[in-house]
C-alpha positions as CSV (number, residue, x, y, z in Angstrom):
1,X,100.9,88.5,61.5
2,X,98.9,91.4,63.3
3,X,102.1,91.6,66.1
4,X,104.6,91.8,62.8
5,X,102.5,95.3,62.4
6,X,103.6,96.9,65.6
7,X,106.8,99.5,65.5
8,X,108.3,101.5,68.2
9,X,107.2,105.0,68.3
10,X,103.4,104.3,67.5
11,X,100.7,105.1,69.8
12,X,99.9,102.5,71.9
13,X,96.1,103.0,71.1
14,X,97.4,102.3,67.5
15,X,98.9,99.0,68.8
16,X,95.8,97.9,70.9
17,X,93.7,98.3,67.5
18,X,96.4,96.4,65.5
19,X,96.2,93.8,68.6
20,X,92.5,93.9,69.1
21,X,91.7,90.5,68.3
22,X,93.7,89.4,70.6
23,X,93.4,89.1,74.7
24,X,95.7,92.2,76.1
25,X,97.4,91.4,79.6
26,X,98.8,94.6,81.2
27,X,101.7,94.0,83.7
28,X,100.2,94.0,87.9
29,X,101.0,92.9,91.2
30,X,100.3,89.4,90.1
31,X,101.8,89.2,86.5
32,X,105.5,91.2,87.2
33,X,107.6,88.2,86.7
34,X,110.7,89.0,84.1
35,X,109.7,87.0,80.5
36,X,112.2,84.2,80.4
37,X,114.9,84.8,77.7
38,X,114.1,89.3,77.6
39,X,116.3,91.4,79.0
40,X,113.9,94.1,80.6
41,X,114.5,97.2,83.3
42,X,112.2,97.1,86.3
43,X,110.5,100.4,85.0
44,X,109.9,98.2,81.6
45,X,108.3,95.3,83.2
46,X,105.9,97.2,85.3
47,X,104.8,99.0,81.9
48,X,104.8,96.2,79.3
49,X,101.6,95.0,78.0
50,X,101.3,91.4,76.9
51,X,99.0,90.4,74.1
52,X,97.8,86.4,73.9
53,X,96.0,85.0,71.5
54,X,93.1,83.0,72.5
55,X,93.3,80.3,71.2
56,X,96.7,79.8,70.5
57,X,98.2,81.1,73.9
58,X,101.9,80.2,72.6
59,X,101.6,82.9,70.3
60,X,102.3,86.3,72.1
61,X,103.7,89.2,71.9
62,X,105.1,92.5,74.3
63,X,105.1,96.1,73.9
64,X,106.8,97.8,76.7
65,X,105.2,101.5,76.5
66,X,106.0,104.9,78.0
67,X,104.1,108.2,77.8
68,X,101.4,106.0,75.3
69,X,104.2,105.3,72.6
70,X,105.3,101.8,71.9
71,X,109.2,102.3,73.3
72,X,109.8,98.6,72.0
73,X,108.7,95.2,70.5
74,X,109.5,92.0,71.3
75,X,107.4,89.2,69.4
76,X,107.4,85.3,69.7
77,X,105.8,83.4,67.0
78,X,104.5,80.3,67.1
């Protein structure tokens, strides 16, 4: 329910506290694969921020920031 809480154009220090329960996984040299199924830019997969929960890694969410505003949300419920 927390990731239903996130909007574009919050901060995304807003987001992480929304998200703060759950395990945050900012993009890197080893994580810049494109999400299956999400049409992303290059600039927007370099920038997006995963969020996992930890126990229930299925469960996941994205925020693709820029300039520390949430530009977009994608969500995938379990």
């Amino acid at each position: 329910m927390d990731a239903w809480s996130l909007k574009r154009g919050m901060s995304v220090a807003k987001a992480d506290e929304i998200m703060a329960r759950y395990v945050q996984n900012p993009s890197g040299p080893l994580s810049g694969a494109s999400m299956v199924g999400i049409n992303e830019s290059e600039e927007e997969r370099d920038a997006r921020i995963l969020y996992t929960h930890k126990d229930h890694p299925a469960d996941w969410c994205v925020i693709y920031p820029k300039d520390g505003v949430v530009q977009r949300v994608v969500i995938h419920p379990d």
